[in-house]
N, C-alpha and C positions, 0 to 999 in steps of 0.2 A: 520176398516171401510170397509166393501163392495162395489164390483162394481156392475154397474147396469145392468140389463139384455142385454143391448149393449156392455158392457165393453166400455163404452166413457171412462172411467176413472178410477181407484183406488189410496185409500190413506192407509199410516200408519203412525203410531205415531213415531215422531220423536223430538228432542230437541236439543237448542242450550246455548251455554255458554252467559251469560251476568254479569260482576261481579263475582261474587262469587254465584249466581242463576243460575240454568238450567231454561229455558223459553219454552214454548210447542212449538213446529214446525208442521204442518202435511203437508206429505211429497206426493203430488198428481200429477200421472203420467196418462200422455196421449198419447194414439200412432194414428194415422193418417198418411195418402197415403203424396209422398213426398218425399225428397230427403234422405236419412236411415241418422239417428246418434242423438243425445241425445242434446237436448238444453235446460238449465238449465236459470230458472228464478226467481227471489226474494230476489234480493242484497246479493249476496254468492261473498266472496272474493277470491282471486287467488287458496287457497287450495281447497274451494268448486267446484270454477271449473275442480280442474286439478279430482275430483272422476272419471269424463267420462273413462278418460283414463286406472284408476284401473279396475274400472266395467268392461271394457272390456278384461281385460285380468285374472279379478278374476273367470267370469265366463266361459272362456272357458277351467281355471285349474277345475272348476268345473264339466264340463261335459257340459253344458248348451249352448244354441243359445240367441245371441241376434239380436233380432227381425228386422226383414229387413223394416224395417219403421220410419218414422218421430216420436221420442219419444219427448217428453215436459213435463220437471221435474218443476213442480211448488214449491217455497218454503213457505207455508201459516203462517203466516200473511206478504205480498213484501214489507210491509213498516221497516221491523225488518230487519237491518244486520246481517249478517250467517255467522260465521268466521268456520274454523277449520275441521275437516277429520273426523269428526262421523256422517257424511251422508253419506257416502258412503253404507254400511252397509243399512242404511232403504231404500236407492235408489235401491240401487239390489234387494233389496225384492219386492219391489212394479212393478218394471219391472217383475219379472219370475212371480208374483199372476197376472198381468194382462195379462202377454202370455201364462195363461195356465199352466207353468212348473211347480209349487210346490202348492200342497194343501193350498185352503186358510185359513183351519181354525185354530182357535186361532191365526190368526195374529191380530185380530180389538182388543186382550188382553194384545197385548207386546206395551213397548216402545223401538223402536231399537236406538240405537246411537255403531256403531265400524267404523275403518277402515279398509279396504279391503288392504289385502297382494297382489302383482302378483299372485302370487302361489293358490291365494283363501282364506287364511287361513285369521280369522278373529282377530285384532289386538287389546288391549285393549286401553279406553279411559283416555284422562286425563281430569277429574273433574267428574270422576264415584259417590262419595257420593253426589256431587248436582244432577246429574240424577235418583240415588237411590232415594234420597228426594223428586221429581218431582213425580216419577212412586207413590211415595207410597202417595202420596196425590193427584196422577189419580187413585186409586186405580189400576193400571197396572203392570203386569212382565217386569221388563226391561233386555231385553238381550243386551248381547255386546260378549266379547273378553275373554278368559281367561286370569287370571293376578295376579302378584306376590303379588301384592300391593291390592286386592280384599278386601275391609273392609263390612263384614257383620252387616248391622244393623235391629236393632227391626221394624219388620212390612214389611219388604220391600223382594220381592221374585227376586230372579235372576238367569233368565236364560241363562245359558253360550252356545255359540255356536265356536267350533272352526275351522270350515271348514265351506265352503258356500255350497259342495256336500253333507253335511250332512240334507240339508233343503229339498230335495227329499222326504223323509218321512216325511215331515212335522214339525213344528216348534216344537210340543212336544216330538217327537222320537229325533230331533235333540240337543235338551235343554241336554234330559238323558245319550247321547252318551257322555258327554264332561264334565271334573271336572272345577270349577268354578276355583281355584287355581292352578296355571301349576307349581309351586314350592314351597315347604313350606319357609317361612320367614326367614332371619337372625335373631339368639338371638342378644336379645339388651344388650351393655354390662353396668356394674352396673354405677351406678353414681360416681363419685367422692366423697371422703370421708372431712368433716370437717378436721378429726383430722390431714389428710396429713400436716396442718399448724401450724405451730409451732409461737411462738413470737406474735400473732395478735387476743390475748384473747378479746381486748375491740374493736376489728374491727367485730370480731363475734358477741357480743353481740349487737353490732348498726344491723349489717342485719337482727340478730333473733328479734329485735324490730322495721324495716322498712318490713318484711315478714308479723311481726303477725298484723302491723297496714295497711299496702299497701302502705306503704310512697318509693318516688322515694329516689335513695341515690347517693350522686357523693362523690368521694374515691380520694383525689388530695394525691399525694406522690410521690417520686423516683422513677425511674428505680430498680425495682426486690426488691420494697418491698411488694408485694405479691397480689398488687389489683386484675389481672388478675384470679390466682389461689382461691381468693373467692369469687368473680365472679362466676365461673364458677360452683362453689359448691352451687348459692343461690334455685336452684331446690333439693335438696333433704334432704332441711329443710322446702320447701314448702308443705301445707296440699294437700293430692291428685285431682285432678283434678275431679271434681263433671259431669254427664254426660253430661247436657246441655253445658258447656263448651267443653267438647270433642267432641260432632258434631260438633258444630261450629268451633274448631279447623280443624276437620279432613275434612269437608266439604271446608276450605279456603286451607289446605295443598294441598289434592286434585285437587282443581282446580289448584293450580301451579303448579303441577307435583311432591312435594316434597313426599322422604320418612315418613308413617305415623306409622311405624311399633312401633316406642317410644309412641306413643299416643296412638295405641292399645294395650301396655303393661301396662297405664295409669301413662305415666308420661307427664309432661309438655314440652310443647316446650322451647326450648333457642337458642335464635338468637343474631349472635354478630356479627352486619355488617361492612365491610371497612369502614374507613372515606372518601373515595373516592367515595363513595355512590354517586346517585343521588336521583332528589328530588321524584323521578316519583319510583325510585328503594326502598326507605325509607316508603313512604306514600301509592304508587298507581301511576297508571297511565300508558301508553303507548297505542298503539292501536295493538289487541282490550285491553279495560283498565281493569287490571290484579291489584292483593291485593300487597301490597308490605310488605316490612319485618315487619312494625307494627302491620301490622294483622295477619303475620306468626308465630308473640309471642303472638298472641291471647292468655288467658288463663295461659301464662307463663312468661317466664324471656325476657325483649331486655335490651343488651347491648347494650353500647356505650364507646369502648374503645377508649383512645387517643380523647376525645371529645373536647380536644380546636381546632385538627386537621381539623373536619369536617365542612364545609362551614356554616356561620351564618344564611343564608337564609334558608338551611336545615334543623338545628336544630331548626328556630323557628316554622315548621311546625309542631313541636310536641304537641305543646300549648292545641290545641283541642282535638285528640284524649286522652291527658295526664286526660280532664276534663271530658269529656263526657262518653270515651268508646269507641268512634267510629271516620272513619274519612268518611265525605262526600264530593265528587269531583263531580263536573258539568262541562259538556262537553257536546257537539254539539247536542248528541243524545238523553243528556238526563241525569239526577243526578245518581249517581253510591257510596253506603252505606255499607261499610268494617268493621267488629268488631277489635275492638283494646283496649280490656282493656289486660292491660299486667302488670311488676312488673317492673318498671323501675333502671337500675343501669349503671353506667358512671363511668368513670376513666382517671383520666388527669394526668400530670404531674405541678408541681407549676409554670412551666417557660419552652423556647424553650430547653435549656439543660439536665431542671429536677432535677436540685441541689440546687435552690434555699431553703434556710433556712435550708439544710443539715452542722448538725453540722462538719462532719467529710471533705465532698468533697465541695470545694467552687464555688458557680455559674459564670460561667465566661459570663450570658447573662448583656446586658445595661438595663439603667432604662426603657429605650425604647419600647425595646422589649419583657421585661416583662410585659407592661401595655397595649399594644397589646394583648400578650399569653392573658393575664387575661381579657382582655375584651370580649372572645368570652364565658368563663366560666359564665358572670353573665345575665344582661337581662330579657326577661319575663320568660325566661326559667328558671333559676336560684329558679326564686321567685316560680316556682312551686315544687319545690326538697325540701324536708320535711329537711333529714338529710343529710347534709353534714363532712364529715371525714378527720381529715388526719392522714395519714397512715406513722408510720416512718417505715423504715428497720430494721429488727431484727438483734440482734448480730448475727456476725461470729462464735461463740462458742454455742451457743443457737443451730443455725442451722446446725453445725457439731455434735456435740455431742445428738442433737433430745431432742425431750420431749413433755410431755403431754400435753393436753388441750384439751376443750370441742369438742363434736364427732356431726357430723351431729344428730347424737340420741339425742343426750343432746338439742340443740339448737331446735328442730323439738319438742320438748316436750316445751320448751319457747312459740312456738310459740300457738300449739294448746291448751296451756292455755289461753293466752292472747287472742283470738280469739273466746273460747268457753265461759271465760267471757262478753266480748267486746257482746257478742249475749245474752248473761243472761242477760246482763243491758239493750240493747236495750229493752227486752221481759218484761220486769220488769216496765220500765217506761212505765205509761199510758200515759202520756199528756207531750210530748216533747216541751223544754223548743224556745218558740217562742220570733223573738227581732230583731229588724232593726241593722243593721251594724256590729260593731267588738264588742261593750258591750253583745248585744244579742248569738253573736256566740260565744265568751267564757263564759258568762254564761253554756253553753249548756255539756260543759266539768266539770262540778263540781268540781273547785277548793275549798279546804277548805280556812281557813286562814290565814295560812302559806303559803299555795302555793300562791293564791294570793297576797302577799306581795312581796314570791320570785317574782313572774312576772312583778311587777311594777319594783324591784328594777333593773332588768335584762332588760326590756324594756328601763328605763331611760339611764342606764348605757350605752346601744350599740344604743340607738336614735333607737329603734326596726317601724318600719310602721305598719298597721294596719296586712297587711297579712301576716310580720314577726311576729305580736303576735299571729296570729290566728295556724302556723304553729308550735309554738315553742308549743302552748297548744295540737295540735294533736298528737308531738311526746310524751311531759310526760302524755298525756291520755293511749294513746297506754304501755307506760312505765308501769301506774297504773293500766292497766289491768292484763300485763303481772303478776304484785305481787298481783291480784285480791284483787285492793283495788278500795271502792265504792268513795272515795273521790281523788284528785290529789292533794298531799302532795308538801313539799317544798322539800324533795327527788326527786321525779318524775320531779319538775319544773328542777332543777338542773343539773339535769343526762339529759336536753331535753338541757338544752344551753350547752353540751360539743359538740353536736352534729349539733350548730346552726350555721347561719352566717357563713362569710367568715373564713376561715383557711392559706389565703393565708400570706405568710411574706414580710416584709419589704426587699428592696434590701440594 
């Protein structure tokens, strides 16, 4: 943007965080007779304020004067709150364009957002891929900071500046003078292997069939029989991460400041947060309101370890994001829309001790206390967890003496079967099977005849509800994909109720 033949004024393009979005700012400065110093206007919170202070001393590492007059930084639109330190950066530019000191052109082409060092030197932002995204649908260059963490994407041009004395020659001499990345990356190291697990063949096989169908899975068992470590392994039986999914990841990692180096090598996130969590820390929230760990396993793995531990009012706020995808929070300013489709997996203990219905160590909790533990396990939350598991300990001899069993390879080959049939059948059916209630929506799973008998007689037996039977048919669908069968057999129904319902034992 240009000034006017008076210089009453100049603006440049500037942006501020909102969400998980960068929002357009334009950043317009005016200098007028008066007492000299810089007074900033347009709801900028305490770090917007403190820029004056950098400015001043960025630009006299600079070389630069600033201007012995009443300055007035506007922030455009005043009714938008302005949190954070990446105005500093388009403040200083529009100061030295209107006093003359740096050539103005090609500044009305960039989008600035950095922060200014003492020293001058310009610092890189956190939520650079939502500013990337902003500039490339302003059709604009957006400069900032050089940075470790710099992720280049399709369409979007970036000019890196690393000193403010470099802006002398102007914004494009200064762009060329400076590498966008001031370090090349850490190697990411490999994932964690299946086969490291020994004893827990049929705990494998339920994740390879809650990955290939996206069913949530909680894993109740002892201390150190192995939930944790496959857990940890359910990202690299997952199919690779498709690109729309990796902006969106990397644009939410971004704006929290997290390492996105795993996501540019193209694997999935895996979040596995305290039980000590909060509810603002889990979903979103705080001011200004930031994505929380649901949306940081956008596209990947959240854990929930020790999940009887974590407060009941926390965990039911998973409800929605678990159904929809996404989680939306409304606050003062204004409704605030987080992605959050993720692959859900928990892991509890059967009781406060952990040895309940262990044949070997006897549980020393009361009935009491068990019926507490177990009542944080079930719930609305519960009724959305497809497959449920229990998990015993492997022998002592098994896990000394090692042994085989299925490899991340094997299990990752499960899955992208059952997934690229699961997508044949969808393509295949023209006129998907429509139907009010629970008849209509198990119609829609093609049991044969057998199967459907299995599901009465297994329905009957456990007093199953409507959305235990709709549940138990999505895990043996998932099951009949996996064995690319067009119909769900009384095998499929069978092998879905090992995986159903409660697992908890009797005291």
């Amino acid at each position: 943007m240009s000034a006017s033949a008076e210089d009453v004024s100049f603006a440049v393009h500037a942006a501020c965080l909102r969400g998980v979005e960068a929002v357009p700012v334009t950043v317009e400065v005016s200098l007028s007779g008066g007492i000299p110093g810089i007074c900033i206007v347009g709801l900028g919170d305490a770090a917007v304020m403190d820029a004056r202070v950098r400015i001043r001393s960025a630009l006299r590492a600079g070389g630069f004067e600033l201007p012995r007059k009443n300055i007035t930084v506007n922030l455009a639109p005043g009714d938008l709150r302005k949190s954070g330190t990446g105005f500093d950066l388009p403040i200083m530019v529009a100061i030295l364009a209107i006093s003359h000191q740096i050539p103005r052109a090609g500044l009305d082409g960039r989008l600035f957002c950095g922060e200014l060092a003492l020293d001058g030197s310009v610092l890189a932002m956190r939520g650079e891929v939502a500013f990337a995204l902003l500039a490339r649908e302003m059709g604009l260059t957006l400069v900032g900071g050089p940075s470790e963490r710099h992720v280049p994407l399709e369409g979007v041009a970036f000019g890196c500046l690393a000193h403010v004395a470099a802006l002398r020659q102007g914004i494009e001499e200064a762009e060329r003078a400076a590498p966008a990345v001031a370090a090349p990356p850490a190697p990411v190291p490999p994932a964690p292997d299946f086969a490291d697990v020994v004893g827990q063949e049929m705990a494998k096989r339920a994740l390879a069939i809650a990955a290939a169908g996206g069913h949530g899975l909680l894993m109740v068992g002892p201390p150190g029989a192995g939930k944790t470590m496959l857990a940890k392994r359910m990202c690299s039986i997952l199919p690779p991460i498709n690109e729309r999914e990796r902006q969106e990841a990397l644009c939410i990692h971004s704006v929290v400041g997290e390492d996105v180096s795993g996501l540019l090598a193209g694997g999935r996130p895996f979040r596995s947060p305290h039980h000590s969590i909060s509810a603002a820390g889990l979903v979103g929230g705080g001011r200004p309101v930031r994505p929380g760990e649901i949306s940081l396993a956008h596209g990947g793995v959240l854990f929930l370890d020790e999940l009887a531990e974590f407060p009941t009012g926390v965990l039911q706020l998973l409800r929605q994001p678990m159904e929809e995808g996404r989680i939306c929070l409304v606050r003062v300013d204004g409704a605030y829309s987080f992605r959050a489709r993720f692959q859900l997996l928990a892991a509890s203990n059967p009781c406060p001790c952990g040895y309940l219905g262990d044949p070997q160590v006897p549980c020393t909790c009361g009935s009491g206390a068990v019926e507490r533990y177990q009542s944080k396990l079930g719930g609305p939350l519960a009724d959305r967890i497809d497959v449920i598991l229990d998990i015993a300990r492997p022998p002592a001899d098994l896990i000394v003496e090692g042994g085989e069993g299925m490899s991340s390879a094997d299990l990752a080959a499960l899955v992208e079967r059952g997934r690229a049939f699961a997508a044949w059948r969808g393509a295949r059916r023209r006129d998907p099977v429509a139907g009010q209630g629970v008849e209509g929506a198990v119609a829609a799973f093609d049991l044969d005849g057998p199967g459907r008998k299995a599901l009465l007689d297994i329905a009957r037996r456990r007093h199953l509800t409507g959305r235990g039977i709709v549940r138990l048919c999505r895990v043996a669908r998932t099951i009949a994909d996996i064995e690319e069968a067009e119909r769900v057999g009384a095998t499929a129904v069978l092998e879905a109720s090992m995986y159903q319902g409660r697992v908890f034992h009797a005291v």
